[in-house]
N, C-alpha and C positions, 0 to 999 in steps of 0.2 A: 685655358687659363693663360694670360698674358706674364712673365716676370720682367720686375723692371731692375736696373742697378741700385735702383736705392733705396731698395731693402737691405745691402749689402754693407751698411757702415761698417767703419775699419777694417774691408776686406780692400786689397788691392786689388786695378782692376787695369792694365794697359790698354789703349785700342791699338792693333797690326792691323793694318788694313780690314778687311771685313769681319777678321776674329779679334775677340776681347778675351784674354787668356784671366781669370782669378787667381790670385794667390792669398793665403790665410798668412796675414798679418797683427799680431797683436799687441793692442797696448801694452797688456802685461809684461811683455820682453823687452821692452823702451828701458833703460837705464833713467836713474831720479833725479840725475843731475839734469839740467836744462842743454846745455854746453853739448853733452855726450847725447842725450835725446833725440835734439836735432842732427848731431852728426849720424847719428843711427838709422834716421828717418830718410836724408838724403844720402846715404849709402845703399836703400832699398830703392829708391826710386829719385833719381836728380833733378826731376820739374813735377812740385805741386798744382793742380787748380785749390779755390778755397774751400772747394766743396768736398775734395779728398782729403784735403789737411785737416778738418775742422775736428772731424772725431778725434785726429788723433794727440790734437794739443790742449781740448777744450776742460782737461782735467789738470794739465800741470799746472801747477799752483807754485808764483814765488812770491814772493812776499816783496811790496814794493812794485810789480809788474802783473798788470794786465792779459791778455792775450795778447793784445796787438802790440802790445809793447815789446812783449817775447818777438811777435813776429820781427819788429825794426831792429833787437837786438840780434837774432841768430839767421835773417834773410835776406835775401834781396827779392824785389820785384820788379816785374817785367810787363810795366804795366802796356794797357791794349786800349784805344779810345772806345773800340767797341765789343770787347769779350771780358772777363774776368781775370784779374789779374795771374801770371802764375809765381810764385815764390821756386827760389832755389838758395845753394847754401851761399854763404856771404865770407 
């Protein structure tokens, strides 16, 4: 049986050289506010891809904002001509 990482949503996941250590991260321990969420998020890990961040934003809900809107208000991007961009705090 082959496993792959992404089965792993909202689990953290670094690459070190050849080893990829997991750590159990959950949304439920995110703080409600937006402001402190993200500070929380990038206090666990200081550079997102969009494919690690997505589980873990794709529920806060503000009223008047989007996802992506969240993202230009609490990120920055580091964009790449040819990779996926990575977000960190702003």
């Amino acid at each position: 049986m082959n496993a792959s990482f992404g089965v792993l949503e909202e689990v953290l996941t670094e690459k070190l050289g050849i080893e990829t250590p997991i750590y159990a991260f959950s949304v439920s321990s995110l703080p409600s506010v937006p402001a402190e969420w993200f500070f929380k998020l990038f206090q666990e890990k200081p550079k997102w891809g969009w494919q690690d961040l997505q589980p873990f934003i794709r529920d806060l809900k503000v009223p008047g904002l989007s996802s992506e809107g969240l993202l230009l208000k609490y990120t920055r991007t580091q964009p790449s001509a040819d990779a996926e961009p990575i977000f960190s705090a702003r």
